[in-house]
PQR file with spaces between the fields and no chain letter, atoms N, CA, C, O and H, PARSE charges and radii, in Angstrom:
ATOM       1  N    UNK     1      53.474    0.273   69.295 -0.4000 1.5000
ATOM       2  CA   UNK     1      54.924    0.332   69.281 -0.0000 2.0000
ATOM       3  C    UNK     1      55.463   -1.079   69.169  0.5500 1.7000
ATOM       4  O    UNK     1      54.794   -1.985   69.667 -0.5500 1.4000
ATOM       5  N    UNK     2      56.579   -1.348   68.581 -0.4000 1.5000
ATOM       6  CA   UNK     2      57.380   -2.294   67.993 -0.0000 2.0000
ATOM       7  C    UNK     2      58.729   -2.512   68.202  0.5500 1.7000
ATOM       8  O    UNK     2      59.511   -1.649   67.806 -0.5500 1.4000
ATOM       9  H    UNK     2      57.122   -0.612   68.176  0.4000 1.0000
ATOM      10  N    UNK     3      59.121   -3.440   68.714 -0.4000 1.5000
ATOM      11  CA   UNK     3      60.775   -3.208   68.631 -0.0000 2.0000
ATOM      12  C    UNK     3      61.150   -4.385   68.237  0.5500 1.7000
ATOM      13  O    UNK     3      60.927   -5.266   69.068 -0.5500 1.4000
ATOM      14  H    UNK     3      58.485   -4.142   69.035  0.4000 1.0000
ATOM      15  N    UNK     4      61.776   -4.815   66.999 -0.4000 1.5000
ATOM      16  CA   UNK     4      62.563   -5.525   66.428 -0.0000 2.0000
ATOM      17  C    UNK     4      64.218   -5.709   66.474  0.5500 1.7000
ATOM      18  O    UNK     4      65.013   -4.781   66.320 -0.5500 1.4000
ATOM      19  H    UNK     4      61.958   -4.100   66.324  0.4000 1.0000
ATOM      20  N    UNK     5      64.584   -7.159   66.730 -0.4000 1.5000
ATOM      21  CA   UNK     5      66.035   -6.934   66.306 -0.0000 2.0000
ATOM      22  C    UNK     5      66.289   -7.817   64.937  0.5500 1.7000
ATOM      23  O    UNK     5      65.937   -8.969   64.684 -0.5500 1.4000
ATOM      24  H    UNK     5      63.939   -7.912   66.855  0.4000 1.0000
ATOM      25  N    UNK     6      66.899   -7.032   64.281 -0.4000 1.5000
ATOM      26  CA   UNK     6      67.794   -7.368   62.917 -0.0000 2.0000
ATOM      27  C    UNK     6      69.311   -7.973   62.618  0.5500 1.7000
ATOM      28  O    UNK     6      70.293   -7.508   63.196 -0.5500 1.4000
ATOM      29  H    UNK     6      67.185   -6.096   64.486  0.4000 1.0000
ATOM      30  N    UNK     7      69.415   -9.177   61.548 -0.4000 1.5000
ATOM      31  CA   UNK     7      70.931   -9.344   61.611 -0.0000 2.0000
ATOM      32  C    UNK     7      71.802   -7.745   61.042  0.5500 1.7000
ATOM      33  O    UNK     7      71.550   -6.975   60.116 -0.5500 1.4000
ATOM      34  H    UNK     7      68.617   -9.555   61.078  0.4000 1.0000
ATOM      35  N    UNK     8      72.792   -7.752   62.012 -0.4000 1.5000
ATOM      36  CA   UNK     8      73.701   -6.853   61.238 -0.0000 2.0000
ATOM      37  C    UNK     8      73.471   -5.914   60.057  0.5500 1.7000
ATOM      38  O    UNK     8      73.167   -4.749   59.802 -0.5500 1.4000
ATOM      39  H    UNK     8      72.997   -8.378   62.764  0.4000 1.0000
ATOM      40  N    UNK     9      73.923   -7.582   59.228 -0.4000 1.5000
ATOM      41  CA   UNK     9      73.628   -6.822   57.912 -0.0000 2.0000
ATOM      42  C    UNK     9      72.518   -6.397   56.828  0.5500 1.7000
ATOM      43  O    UNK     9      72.625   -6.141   55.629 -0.5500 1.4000
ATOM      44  H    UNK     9      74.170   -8.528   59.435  0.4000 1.0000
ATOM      45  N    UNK    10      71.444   -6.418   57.672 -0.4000 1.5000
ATOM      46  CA   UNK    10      70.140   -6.208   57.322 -0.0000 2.0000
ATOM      47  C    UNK    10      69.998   -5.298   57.811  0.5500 1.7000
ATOM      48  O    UNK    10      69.233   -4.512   57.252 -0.5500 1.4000
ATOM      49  H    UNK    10      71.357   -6.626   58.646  0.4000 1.0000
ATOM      50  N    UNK    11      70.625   -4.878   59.093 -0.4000 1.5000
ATOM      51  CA   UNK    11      70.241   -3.637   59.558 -0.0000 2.0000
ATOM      52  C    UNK    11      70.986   -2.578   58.298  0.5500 1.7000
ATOM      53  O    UNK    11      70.272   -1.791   57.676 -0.5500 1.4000
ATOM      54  H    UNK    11      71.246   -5.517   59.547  0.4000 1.0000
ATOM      55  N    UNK    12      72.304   -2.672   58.063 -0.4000 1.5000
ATOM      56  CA   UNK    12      73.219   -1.747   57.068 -0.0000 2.0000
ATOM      57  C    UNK    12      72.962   -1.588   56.256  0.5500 1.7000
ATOM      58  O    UNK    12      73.312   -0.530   55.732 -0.5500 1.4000
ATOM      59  H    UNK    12      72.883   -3.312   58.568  0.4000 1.0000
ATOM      60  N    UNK    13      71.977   -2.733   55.382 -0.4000 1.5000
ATOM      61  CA   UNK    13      71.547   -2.193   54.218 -0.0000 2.0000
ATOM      62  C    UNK    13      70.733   -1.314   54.185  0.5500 1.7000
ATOM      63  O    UNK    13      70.693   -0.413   53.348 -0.5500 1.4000
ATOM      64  H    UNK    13      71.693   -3.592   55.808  0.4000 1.0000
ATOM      65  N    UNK    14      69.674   -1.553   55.487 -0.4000 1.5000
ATOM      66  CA   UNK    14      68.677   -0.458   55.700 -0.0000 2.0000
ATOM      67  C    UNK    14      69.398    0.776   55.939  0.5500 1.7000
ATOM      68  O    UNK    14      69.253    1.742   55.190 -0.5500 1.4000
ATOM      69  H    UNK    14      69.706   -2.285   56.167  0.4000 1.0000
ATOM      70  N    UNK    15      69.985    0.789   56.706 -0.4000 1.5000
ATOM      71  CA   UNK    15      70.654    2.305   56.887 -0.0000 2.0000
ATOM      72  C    UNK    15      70.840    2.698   55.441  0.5500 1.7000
ATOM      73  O    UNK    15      70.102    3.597   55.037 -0.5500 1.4000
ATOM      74  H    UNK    15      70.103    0.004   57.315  0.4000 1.0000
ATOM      75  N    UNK    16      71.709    2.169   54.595 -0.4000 1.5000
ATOM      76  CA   UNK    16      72.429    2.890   53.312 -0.0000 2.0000
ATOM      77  C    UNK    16      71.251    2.935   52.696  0.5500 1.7000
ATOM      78  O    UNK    16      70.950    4.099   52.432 -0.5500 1.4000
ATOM      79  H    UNK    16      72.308    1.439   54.923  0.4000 1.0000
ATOM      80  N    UNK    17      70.114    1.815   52.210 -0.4000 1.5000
ATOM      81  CA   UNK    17      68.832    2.374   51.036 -0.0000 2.0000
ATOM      82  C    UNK    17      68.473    3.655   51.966  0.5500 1.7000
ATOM      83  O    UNK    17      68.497    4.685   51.292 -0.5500 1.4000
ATOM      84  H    UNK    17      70.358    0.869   52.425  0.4000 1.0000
ATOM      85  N    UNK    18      68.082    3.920   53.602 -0.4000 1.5000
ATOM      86  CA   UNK    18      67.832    5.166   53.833 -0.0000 2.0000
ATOM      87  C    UNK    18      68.344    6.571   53.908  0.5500 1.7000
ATOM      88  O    UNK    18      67.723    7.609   54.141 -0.5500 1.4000
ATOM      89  H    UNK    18      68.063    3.083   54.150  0.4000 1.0000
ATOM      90  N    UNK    19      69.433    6.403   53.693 -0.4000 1.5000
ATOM      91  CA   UNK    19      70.554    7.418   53.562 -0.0000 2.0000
ATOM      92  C    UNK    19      70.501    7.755   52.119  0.5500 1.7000
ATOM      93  O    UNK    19      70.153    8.899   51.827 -0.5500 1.4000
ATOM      94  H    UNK    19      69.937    5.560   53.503  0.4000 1.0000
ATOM      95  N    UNK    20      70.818    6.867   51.121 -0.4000 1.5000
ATOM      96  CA   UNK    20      70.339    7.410   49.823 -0.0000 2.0000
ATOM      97  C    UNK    20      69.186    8.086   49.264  0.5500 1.7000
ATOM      98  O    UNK    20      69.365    8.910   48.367 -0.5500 1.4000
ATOM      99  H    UNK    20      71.101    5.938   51.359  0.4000 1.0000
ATOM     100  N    UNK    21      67.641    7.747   49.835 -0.4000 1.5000
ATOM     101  CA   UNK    21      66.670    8.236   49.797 -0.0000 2.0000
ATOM     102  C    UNK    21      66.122    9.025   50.134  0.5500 1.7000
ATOM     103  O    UNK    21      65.130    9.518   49.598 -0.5500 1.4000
ATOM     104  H    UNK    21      67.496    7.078   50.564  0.4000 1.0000
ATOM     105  N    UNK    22      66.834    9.452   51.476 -0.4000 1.5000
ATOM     106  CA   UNK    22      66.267   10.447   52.226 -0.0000 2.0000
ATOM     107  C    UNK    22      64.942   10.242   52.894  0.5500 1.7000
ATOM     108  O    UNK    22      64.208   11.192   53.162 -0.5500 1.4000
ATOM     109  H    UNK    22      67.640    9.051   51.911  0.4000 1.0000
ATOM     110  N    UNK    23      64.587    8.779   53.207 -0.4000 1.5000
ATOM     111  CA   UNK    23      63.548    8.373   53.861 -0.0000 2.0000
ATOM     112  C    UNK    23      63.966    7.695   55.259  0.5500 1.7000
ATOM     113  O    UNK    23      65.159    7.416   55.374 -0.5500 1.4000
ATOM     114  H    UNK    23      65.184    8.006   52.989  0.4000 1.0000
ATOM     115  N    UNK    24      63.191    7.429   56.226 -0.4000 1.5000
ATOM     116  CA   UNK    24      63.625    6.980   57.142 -0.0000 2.0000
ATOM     117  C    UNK    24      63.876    5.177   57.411  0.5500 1.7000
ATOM     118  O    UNK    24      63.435    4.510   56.474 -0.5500 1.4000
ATOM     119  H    UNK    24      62.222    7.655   56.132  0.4000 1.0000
ATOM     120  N    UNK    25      64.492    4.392   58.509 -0.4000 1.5000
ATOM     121  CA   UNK    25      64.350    2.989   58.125 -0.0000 2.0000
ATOM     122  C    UNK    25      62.937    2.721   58.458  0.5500 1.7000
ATOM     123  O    UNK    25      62.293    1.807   57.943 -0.5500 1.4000
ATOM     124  H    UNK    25      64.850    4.933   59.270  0.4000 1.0000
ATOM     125  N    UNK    26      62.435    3.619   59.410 -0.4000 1.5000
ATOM     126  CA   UNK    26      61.116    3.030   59.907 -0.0000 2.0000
ATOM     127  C    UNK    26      60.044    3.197   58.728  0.5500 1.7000
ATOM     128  O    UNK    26      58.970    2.604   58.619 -0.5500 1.4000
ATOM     129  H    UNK    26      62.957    4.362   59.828  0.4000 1.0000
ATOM     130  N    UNK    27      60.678    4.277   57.765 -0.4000 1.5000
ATOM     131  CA   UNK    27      59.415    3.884   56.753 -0.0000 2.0000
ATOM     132  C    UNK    27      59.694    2.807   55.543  0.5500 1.7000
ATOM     133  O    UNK    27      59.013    2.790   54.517 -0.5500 1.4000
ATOM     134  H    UNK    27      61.550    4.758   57.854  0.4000 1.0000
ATOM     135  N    UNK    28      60.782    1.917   55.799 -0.4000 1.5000
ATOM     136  CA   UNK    28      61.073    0.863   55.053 -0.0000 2.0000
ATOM     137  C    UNK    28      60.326   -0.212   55.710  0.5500 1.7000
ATOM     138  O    UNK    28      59.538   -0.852   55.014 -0.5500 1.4000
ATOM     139  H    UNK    28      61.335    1.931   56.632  0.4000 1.0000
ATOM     140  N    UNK    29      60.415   -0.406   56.541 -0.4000 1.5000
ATOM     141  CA   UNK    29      60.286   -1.180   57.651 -0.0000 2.0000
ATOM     142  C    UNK    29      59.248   -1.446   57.748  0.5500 1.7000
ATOM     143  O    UNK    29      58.991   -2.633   57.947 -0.5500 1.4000
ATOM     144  H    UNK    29      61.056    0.114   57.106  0.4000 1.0000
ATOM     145  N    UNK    30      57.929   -0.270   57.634 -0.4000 1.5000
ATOM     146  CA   UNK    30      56.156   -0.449   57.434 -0.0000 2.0000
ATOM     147  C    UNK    30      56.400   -0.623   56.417  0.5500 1.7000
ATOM     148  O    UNK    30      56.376   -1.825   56.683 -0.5500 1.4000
ATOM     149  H    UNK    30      58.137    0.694   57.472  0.4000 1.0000
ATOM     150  N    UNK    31      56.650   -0.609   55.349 -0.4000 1.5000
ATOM     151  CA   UNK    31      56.512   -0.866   54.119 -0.0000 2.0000
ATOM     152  C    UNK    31      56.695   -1.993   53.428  0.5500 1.7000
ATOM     153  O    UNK    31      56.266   -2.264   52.306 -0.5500 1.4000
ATOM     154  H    UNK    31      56.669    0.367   55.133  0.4000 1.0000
ATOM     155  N    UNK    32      57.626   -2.905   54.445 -0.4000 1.5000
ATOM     156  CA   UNK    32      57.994   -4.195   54.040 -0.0000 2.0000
ATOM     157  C    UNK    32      56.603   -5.077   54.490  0.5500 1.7000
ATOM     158  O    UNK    32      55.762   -5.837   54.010 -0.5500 1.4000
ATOM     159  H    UNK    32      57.975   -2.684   55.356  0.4000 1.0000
ATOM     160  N    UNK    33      56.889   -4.578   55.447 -0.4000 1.5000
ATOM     161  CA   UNK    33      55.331   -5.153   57.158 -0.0000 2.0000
ATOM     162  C    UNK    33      54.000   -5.556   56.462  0.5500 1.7000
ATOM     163  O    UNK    33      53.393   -6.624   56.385 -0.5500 1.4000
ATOM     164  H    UNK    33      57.572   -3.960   55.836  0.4000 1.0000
ATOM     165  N    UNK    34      53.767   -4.280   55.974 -0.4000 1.5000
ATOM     166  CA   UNK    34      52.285   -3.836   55.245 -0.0000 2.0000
ATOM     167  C    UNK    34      52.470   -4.777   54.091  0.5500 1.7000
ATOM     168  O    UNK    34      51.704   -5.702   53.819 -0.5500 1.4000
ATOM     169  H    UNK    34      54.261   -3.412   56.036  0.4000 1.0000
ATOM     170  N    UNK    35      53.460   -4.483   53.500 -0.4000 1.5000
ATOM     171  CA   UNK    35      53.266   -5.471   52.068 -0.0000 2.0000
ATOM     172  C    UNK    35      53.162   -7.120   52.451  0.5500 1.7000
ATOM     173  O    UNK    35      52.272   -7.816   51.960 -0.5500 1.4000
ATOM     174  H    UNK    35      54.083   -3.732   53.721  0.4000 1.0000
ATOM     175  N    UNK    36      54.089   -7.616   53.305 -0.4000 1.5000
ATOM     176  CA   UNK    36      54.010   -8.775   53.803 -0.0000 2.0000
ATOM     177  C    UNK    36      52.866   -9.407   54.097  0.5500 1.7000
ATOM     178  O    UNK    36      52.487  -10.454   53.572 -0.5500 1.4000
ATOM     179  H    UNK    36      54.811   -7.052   53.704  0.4000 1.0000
ATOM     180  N    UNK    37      52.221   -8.699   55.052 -0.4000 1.5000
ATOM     181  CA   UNK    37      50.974   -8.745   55.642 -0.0000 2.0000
ATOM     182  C    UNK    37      49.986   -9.141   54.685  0.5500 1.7000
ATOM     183  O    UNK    37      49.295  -10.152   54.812 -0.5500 1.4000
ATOM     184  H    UNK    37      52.529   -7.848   55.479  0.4000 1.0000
ATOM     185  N    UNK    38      49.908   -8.167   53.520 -0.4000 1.5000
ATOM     186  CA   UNK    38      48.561   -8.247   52.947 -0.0000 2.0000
ATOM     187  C    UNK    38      49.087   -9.674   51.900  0.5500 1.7000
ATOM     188  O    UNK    38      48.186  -10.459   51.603 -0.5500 1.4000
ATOM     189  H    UNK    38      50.469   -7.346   53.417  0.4000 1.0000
ATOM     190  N    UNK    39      50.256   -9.921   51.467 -0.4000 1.5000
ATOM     191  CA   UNK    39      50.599  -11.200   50.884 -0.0000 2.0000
ATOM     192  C    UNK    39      50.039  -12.618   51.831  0.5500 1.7000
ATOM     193  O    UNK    39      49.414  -13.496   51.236 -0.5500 1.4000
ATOM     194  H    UNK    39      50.987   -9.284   51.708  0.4000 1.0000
ATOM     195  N    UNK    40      50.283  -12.730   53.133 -0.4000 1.5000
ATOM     196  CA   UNK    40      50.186  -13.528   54.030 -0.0000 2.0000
ATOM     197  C    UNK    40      48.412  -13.633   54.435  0.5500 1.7000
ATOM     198  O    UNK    40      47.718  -14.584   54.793 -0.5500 1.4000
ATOM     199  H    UNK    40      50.791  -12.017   53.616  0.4000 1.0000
ATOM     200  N    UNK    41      48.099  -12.147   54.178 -0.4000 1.5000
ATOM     201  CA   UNK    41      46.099  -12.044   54.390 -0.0000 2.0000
ATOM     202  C    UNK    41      45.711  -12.604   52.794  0.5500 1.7000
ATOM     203  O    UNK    41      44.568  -13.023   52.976 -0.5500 1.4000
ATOM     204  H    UNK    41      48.663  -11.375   53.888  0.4000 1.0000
ATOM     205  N    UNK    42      45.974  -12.802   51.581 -0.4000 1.5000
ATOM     206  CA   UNK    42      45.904  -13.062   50.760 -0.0000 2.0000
ATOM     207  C    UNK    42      45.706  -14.452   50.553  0.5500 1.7000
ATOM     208  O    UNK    42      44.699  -14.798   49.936 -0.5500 1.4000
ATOM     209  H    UNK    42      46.903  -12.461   51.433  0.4000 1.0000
ATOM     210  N    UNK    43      46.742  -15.557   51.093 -0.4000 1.5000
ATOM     211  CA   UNK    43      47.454  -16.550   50.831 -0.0000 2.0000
ATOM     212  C    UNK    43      46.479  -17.251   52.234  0.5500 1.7000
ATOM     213  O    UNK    43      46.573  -18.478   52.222 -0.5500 1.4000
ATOM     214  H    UNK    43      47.560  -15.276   51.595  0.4000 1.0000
ATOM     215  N    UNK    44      45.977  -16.950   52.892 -0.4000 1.5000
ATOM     216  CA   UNK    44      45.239  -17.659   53.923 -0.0000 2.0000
ATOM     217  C    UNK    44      44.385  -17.498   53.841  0.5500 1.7000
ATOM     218  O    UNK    44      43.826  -18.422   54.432 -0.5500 1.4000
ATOM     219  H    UNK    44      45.901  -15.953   52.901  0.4000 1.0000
ATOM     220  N    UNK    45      43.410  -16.609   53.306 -0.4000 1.5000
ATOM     221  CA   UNK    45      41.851  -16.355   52.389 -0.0000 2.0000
ATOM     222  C    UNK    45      41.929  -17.176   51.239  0.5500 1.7000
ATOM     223  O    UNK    45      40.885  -17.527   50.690 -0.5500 1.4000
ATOM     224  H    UNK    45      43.864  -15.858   52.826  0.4000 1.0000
ATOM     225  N    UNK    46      43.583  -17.700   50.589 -0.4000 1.5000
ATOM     226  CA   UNK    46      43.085  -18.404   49.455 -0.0000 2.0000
ATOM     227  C    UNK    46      43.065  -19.885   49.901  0.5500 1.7000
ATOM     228  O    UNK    46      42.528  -20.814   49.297 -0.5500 1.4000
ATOM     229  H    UNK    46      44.431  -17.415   51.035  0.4000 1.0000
ATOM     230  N    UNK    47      43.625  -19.929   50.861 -0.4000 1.5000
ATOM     231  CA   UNK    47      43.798  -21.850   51.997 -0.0000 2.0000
ATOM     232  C    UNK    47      42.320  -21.777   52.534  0.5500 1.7000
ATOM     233  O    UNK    47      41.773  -22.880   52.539 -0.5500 1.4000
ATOM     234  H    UNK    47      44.061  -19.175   51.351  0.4000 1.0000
ATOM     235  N    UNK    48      41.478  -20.637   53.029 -0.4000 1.5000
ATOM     236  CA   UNK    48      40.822  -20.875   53.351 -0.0000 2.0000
ATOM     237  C    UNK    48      39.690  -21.825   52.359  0.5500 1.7000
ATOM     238  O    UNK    48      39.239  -22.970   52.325 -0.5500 1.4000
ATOM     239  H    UNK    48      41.922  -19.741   53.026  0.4000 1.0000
ATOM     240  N    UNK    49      39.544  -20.157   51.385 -0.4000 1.5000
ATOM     241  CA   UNK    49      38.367  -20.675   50.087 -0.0000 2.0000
ATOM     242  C    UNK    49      38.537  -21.827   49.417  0.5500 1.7000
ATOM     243  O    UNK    49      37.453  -22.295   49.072 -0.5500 1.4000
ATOM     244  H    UNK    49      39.911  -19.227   51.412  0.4000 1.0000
ATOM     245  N    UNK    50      39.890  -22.765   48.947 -0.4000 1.5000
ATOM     246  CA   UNK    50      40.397  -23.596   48.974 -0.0000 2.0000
ATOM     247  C    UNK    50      40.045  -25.303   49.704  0.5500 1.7000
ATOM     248  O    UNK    50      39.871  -26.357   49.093 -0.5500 1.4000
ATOM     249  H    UNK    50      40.771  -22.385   49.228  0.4000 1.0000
ATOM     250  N    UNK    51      40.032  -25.063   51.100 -0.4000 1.5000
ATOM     251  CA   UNK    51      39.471  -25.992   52.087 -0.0000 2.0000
ATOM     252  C    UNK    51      37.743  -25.779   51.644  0.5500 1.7000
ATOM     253  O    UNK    51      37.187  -26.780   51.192 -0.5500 1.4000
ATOM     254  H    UNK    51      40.173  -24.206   51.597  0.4000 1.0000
ATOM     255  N    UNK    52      37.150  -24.845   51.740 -0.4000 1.5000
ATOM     256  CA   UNK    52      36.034  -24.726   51.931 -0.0000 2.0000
ATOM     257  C    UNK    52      35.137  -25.026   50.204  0.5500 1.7000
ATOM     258  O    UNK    52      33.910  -25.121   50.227 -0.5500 1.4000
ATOM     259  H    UNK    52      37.602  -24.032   52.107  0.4000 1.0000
ATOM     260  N    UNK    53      35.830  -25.137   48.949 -0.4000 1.5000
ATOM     261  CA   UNK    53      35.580  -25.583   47.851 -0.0000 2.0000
ATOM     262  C    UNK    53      35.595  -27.083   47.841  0.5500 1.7000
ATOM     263  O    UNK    53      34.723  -27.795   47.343 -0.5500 1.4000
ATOM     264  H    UNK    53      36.827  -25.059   48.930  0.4000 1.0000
ATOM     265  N    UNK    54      36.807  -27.525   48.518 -0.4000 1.5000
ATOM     266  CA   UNK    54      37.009  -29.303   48.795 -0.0000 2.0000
ATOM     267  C    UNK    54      36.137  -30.137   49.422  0.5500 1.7000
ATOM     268  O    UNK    54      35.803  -31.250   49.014 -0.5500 1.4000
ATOM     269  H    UNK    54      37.515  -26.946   48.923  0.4000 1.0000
ATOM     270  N    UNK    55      35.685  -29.470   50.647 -0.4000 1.5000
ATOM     271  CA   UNK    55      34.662  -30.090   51.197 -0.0000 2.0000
ATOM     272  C    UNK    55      33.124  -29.673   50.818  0.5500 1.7000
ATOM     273  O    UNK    55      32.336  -29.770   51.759 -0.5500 1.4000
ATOM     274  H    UNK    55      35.956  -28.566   50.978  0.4000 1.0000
ATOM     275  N    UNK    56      32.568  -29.203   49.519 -0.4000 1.5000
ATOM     276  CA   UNK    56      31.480  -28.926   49.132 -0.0000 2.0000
ATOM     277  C    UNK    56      31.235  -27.569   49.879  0.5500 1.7000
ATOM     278  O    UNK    56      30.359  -27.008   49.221 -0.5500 1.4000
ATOM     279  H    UNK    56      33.208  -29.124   48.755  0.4000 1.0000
ATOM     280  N    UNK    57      31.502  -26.960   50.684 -0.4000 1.5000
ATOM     281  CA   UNK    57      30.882  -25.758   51.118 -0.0000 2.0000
ATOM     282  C    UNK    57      30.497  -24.557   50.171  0.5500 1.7000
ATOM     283  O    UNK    57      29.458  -23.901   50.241 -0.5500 1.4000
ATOM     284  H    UNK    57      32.214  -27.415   51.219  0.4000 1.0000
ATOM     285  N    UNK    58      31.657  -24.371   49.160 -0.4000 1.5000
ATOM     286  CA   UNK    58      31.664  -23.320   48.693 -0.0000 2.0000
ATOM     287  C    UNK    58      31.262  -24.415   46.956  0.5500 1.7000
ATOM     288  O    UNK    58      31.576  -25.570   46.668 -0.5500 1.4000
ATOM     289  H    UNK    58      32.502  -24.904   49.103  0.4000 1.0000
ATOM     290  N    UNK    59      30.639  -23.580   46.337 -0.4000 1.5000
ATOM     291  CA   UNK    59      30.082  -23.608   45.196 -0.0000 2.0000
ATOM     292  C    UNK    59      31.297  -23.225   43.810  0.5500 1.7000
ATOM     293  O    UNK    59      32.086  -22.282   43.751 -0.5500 1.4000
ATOM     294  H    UNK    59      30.384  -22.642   46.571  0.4000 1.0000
ATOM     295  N    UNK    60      31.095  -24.202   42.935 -0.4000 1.5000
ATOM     296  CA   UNK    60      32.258  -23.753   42.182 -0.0000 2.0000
ATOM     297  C    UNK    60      31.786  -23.553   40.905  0.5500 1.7000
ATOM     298  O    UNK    60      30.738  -24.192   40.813 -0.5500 1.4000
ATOM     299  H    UNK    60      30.453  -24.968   42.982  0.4000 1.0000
ATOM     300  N    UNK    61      32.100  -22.832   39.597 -0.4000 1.5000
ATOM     301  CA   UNK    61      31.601  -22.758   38.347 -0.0000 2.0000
ATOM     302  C    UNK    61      32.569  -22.891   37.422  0.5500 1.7000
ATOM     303  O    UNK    61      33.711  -22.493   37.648 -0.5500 1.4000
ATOM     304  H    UNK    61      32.952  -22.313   39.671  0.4000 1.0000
ATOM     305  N    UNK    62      32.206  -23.485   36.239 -0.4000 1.5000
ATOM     306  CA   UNK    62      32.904  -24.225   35.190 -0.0000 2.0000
ATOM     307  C    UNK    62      33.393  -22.729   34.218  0.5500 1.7000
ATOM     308  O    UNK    62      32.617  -21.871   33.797 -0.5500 1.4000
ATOM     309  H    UNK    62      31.278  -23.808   36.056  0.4000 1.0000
ATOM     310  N    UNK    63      35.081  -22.770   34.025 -0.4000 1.5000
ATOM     311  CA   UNK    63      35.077  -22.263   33.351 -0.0000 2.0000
ATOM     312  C    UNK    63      34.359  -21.411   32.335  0.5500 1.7000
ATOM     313  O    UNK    63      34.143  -20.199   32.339 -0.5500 1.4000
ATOM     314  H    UNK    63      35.711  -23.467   34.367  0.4000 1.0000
ATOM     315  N    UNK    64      33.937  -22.661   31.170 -0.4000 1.5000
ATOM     316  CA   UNK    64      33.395  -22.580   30.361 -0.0000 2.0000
ATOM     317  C    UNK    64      32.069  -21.819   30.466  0.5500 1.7000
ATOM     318  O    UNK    64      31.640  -21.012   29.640 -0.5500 1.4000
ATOM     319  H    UNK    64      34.112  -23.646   31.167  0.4000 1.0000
ATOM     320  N    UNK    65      31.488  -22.201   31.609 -0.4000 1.5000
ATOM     321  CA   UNK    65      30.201  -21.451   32.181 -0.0000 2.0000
ATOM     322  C    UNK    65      30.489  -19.782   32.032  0.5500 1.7000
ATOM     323  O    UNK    65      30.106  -18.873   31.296 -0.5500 1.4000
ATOM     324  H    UNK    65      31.837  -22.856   32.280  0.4000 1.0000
ATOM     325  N    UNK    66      31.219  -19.916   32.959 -0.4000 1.5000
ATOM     326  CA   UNK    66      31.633  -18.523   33.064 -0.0000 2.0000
ATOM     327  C    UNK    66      31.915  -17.194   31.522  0.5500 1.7000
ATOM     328  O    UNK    66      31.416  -16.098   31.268 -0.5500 1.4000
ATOM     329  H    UNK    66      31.529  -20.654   33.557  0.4000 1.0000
ATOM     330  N    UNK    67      32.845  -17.974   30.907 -0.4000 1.5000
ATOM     331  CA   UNK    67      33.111  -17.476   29.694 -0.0000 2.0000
ATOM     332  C    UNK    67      32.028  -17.279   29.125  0.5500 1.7000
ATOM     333  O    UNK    67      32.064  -16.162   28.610 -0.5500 1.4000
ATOM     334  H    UNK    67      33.251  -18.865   31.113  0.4000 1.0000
ATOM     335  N    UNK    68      30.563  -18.054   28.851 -0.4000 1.5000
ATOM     336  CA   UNK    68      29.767  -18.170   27.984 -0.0000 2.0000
ATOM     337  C    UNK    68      28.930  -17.057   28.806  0.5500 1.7000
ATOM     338  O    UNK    68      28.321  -16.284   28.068 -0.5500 1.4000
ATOM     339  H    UNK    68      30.534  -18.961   29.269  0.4000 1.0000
ATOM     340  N    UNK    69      28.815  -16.877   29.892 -0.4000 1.5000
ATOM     341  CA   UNK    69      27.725  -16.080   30.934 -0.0000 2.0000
ATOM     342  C    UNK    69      28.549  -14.792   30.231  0.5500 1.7000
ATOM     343  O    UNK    69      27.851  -14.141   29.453 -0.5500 1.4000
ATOM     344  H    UNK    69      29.310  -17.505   30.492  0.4000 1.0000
ATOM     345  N    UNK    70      30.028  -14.304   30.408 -0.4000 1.5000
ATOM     346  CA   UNK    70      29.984  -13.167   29.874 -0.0000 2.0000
ATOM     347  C    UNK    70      31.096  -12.656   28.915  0.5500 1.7000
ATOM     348  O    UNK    70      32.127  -11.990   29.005 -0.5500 1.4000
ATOM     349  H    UNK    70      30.595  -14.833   31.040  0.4000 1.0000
ATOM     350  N    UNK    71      30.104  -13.543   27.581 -0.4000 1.5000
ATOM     351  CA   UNK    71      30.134  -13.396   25.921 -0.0000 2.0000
ATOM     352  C    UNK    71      31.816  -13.653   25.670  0.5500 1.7000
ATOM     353  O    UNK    71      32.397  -13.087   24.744 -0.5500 1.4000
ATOM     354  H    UNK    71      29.266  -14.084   27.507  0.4000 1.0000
ATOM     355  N    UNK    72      32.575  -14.655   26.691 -0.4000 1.5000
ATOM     356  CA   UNK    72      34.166  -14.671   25.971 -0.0000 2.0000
ATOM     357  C    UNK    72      34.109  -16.063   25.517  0.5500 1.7000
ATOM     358  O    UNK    72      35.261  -16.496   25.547 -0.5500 1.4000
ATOM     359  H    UNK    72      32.103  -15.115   27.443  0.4000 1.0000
ATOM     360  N    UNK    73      33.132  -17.132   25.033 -0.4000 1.5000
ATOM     361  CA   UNK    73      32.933  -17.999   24.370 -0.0000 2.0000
ATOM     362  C    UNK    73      33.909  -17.772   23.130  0.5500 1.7000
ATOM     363  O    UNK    73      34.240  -16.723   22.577 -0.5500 1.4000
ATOM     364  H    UNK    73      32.197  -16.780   25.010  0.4000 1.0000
ATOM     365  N    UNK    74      34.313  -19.284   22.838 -0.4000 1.5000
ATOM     366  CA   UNK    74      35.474  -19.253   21.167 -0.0000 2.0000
ATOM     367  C    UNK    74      34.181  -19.177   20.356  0.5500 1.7000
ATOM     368  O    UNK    74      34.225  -19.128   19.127 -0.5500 1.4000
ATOM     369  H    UNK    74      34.045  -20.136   23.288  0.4000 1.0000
């Protein structure tokens, strides 16, 4: 369980997109959450792999390598 407070008018808009839709705010609300989330799990797996390419940990391959390994060579 969750309890959030919202400005005003963030709350009203939610009301009216849910009133038009016939969905509830709380299923706007996971929906924003969830999407957020996996943007934010995204974006810190890529800081991670990122850090961990810089300091030699992680192994990196050349373009070109790549392309030629599977047949998209010019």
């Amino acid at each position: 369980m969750l309890a959030i407070r919202l400005p005003q008018s963030v709350e009203k808009r939610l009301e009216k997109l849910a009133r038009r839709t016939g969905r509830t705010k709380t299923f706007y609300v996971r929906e924003a959450i969830l999407k957020y989330l996996e943007n934010l799990e995204d974006t810190y797996l890529a800081e991670r792999a990122l850090e961990r390419i810089r300091s030699g940990e992680e192994p990196t391959i050349l373009l070109e390598d790549v392309m030629k390994r599977y047949g998209l060579d010019r």
